[in-house]
C-alpha positions as CSV (number, residue, x, y, z in Angstrom):
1,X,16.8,-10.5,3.8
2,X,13.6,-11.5,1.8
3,X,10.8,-9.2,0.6
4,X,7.8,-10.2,0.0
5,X,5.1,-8.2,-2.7
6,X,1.3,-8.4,-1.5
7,X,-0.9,-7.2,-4.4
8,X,-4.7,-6.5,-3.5
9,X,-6.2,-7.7,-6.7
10,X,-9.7,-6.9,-7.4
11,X,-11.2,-7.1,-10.9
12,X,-7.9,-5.5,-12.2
13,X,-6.9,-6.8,-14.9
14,X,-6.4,-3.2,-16.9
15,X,-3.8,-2.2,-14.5
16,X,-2.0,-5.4,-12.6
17,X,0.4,-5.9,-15.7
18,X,2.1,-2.7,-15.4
19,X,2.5,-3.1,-11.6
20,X,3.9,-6.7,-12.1
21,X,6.3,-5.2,-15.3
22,X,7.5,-2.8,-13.0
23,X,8.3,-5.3,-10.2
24,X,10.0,-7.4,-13.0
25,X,11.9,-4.4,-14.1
26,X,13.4,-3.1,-10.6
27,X,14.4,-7.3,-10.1
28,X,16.2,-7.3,-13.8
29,X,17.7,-3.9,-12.8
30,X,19.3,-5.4,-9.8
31,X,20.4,-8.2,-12.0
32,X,18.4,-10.6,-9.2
33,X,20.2,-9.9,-6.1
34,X,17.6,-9.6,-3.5
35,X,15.6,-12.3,-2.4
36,X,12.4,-11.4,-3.6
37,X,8.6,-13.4,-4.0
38,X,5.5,-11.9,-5.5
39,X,1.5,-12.5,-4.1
40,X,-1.2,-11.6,-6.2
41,X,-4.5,-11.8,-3.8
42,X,-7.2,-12.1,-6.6
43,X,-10.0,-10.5,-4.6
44,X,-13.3,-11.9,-5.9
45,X,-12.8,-10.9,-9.6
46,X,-15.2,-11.6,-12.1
47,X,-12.5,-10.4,-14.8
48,X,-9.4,-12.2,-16.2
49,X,-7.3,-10.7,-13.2
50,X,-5.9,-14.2,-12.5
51,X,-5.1,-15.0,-15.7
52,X,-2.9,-11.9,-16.0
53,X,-1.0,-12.6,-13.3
54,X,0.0,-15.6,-13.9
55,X,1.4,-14.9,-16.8
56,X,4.1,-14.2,-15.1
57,X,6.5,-16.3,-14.2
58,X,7.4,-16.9,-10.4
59,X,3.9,-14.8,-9.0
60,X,1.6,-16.6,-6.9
61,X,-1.7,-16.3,-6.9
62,X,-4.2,-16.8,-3.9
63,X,-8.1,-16.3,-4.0
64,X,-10.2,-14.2,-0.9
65,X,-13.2,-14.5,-1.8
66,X,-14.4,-11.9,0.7
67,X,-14.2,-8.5,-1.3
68,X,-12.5,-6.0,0.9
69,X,-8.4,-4.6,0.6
70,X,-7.9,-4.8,3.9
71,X,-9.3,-8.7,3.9
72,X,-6.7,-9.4,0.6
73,X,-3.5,-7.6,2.4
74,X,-4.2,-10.3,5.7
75,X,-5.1,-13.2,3.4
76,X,-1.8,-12.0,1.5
77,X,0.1,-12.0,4.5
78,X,-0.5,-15.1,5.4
79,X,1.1,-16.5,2.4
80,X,4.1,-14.6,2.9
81,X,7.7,-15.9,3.7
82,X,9.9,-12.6,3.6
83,X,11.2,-10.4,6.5
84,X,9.6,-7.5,4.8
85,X,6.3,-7.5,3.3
86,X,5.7,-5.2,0.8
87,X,2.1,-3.7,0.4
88,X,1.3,-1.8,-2.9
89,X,-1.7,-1.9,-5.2
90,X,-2.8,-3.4,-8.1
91,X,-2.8,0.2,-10.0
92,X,0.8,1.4,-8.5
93,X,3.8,1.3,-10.7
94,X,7.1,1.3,-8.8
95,X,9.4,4.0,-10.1
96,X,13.1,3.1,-10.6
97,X,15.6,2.5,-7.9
98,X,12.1,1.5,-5.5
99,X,13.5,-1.9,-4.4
100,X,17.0,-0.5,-3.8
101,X,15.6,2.1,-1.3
102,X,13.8,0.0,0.6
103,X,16.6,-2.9,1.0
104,X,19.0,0.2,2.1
105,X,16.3,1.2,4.3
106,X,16.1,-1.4,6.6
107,X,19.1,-3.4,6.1
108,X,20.7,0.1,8.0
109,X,18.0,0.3,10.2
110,X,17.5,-2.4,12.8
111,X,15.1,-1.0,14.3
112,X,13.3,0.0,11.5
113,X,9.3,-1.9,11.3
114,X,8.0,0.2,8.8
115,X,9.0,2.5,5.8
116,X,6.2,4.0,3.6
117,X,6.4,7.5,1.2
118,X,3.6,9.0,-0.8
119,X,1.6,8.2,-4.0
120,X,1.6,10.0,-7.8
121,X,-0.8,10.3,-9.4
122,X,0.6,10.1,-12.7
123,X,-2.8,10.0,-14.7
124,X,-3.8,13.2,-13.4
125,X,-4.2,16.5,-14.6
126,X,-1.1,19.2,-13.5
127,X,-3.4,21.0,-11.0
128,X,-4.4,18.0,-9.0
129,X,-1.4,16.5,-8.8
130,X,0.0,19.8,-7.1
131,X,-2.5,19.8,-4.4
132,X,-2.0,15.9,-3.8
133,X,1.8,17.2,-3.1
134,X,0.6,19.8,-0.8
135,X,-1.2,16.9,0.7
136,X,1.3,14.9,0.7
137,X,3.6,17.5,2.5
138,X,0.4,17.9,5.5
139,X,0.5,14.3,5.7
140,X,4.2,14.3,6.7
141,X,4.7,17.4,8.8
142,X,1.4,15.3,10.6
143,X,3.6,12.2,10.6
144,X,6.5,14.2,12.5
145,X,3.8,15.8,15.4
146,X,2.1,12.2,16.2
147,X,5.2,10.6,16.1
148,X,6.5,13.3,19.1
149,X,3.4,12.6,20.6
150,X,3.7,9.0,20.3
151,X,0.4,8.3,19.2
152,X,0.8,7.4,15.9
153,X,2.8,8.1,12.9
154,X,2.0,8.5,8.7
155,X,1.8,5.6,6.2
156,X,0.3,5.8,2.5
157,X,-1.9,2.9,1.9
158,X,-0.5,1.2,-1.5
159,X,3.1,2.3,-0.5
160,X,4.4,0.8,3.0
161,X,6.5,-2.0,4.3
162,X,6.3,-3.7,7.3
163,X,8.8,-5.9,8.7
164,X,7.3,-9.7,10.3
165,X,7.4,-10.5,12.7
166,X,6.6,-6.5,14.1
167,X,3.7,-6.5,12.2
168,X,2.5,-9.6,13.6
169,X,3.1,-8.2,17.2
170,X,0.9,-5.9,16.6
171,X,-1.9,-7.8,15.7
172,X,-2.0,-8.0,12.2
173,X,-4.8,-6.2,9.9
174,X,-7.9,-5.5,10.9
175,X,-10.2,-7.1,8.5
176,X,-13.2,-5.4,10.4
177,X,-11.7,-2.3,8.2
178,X,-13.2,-2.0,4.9
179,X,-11.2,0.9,3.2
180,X,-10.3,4.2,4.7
181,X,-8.5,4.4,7.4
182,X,-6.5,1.1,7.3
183,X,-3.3,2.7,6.6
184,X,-3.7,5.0,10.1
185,X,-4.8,1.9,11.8
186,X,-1.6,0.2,10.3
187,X,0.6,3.2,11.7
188,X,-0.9,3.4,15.2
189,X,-0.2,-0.2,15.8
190,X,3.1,-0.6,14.4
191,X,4.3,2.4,15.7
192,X,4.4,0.6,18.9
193,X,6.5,-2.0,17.6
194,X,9.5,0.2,16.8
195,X,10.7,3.1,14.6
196,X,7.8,4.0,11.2
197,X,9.7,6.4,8.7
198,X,7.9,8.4,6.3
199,X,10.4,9.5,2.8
200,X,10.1,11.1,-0.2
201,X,12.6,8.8,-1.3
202,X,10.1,6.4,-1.9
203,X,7.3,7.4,-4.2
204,X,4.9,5.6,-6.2
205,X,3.2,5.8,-8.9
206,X,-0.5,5.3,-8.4
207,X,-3.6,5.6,-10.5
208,X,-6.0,9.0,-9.2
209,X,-9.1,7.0,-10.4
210,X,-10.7,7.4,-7.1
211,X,-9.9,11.3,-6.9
212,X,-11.4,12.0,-10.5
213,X,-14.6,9.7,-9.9
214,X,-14.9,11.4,-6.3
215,X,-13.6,14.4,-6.5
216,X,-10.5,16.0,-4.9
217,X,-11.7,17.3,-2.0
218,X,-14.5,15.3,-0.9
219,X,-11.4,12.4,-0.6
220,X,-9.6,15.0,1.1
221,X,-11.9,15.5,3.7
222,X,-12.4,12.0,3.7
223,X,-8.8,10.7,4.4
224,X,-8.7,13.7,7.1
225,X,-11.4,12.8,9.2
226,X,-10.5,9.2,9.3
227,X,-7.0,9.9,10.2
228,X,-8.2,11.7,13.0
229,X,-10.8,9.5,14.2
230,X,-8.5,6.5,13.9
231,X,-6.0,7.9,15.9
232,X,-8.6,9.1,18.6
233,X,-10.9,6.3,18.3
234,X,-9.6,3.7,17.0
235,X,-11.5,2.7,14.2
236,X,-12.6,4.6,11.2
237,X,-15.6,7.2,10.7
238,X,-16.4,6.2,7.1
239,X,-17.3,2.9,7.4
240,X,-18.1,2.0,3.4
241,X,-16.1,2.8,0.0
242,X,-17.3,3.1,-3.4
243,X,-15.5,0.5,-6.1
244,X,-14.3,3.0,-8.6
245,X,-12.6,0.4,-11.4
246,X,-13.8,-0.7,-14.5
247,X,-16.2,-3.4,-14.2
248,X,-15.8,-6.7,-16.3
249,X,-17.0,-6.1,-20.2
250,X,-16.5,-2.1,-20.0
C-alpha cells in the first residue's frame, strides 16, 4: 500500500521544513518500510517556499498558480500515485508513530475511506490550547451524531486521509471552496463512499497562527456555522479567509 503526502504550500517557507523533517523522521523511524511519496503544491508563493522544499531529497514539487488550499489539495491530487493520500499542511508537524497509525488504520480496515484526528496547537498559550481540546471533543461527539444520522461525519482539515479511488467517487475537491468549510464538504461526500473514522490516535501538531491573529472565538464561531451550513446546504456560509502568514521580507 502507498501513501502519498499533499502539502498546501503558500508563501511558507518559515514553517514547510519542519513539516518535511518530520515526514523524514517518521520514514527513518520505520527504517523505510512503507511505500511512501511527498507533494509539495507551491501555491503562488512570492517567497523561497520552493526552494525549501526541494532541498529535500525525493519531494516533488508542483506550481497552482491559483491561490486557494482547497485549489492546491486538487492540483496535489492529481499528481498523486498512492492508495492513500495524505492531506496535512504546510505548518503541521507529525508527531511520532503518525505514519504507523495510519498504515495500521487502514491496512485493518477495508472498508476504511478516510481516517482524520485533531490539530495542536503547540505554539499556543496553555489556556487556549484547553479550549481547542474542549473543541476538539464537540467536534467528535458531533462526528458520532451525524454519522448515526448519516449525513455526514468529522474530519480536521490539515489532518485526514483519504483513500483513491473513494475519494475520486466522490467527486473530488471542490475548488469552488476557498477555505472554511472544505473539510465538512470533504466528510459529507466521502462519508458516502464508506466508513470516515475520527481518533485521537492521530494528532497533529499545527501552528494556532490563525486563532491568535483572529481570535479564539470568532474562529470558533466560524468553523461552527460552516459545519452546519455545509451539512445543511451544501456549501459554506463564509465565503472568504484572511491569509494570516508572514509575508515575503517580514
Amino acid at each position: 500500500m502507498k501513501l502519498s503526502f499533499v502539502i498546501p504550500a503558500h508563501n511558507e517557507e518559515f514553517t514547510l521544513g519542519a513539516c518535511l523533517d518530520s515526514i523524514m523522521r517518521e520514514l527513518a523511524a520505520a527504517d523505510h518500510r512503507y511505500d511512501v511519496e511527498v507533494i509539495v503544491v507551491n501555491n503562488a508563493s512570492g517567497d523561497r517556499t520552493k526552494a525549501v522544499a526541494l532541498r529535500y531529497p525525493g519531494v516533488r514539487v508542483v506550481d497552482e498558480q491559483h491561490k486557494g488550499i482547497v485549489k492546491a489539495r486538487a492540483r496535489g491530487f492529481a499528481e498523486t500515485t498512492g492508495e492513500l493520500v495524505a492531506n496535512i499542511d504546510a505548518d503541521t508537524v507529525l508527531p511520532r508513530g503518525w505514519l504507523t497509525t495510519v498504515f495500521s488504520e487502514f491496512e485493518r480496515r477495508p472498508d476504511l475511506v478516510c481516517l482524520s484526528g485533531p490539530l495542536v496547537y503547540h505554539d499556543l498559550p496553555l489556556s487556549v490550547q484547553l479550549i481547542a481540546k474542549l473543541f476538539n471533543v464537540g467536534a467528535f461527539l458531533m462526528h458520532l451524531l451525524v454519522r448515526f444520522l448519516h449525513i455526514g461525519a468529522q474530519v480536521q482539515g490539515g489532518n485526514f486521509i483519504l483513500r483513491r479511488d473513494a475519494w475520486i467517487r466522490a467527486g473530488g475537491f471542490d475548488t469552488s471552496i476557498d477555505f472554511y468549510g472544505e473539510d465538512t464538504d470533504v466528510a459529507r461526500r466521502i462519508s458516502k463512499q464508506g466508513t470516515v473514522k475520527f481518533t485521537f490516535r492521530l494528532p497533529i501538531y499545527s501552528s494556532g497562527r490563525r486563532l491568535a491573529h483572529e481570535g479564539v472565538l470568532a474562529i470558533g464561531w466560524r468553523y461552527t456555522i460552516n459545519y452546519f451550513w455545509v451539512l445543511l446546504f451544501g456549501k459554506p456560509h463564509t465565503t472568504a479567509s484572511r491569509d494570516v502568514r508572514r509575508s515575503p521580507g517580514t
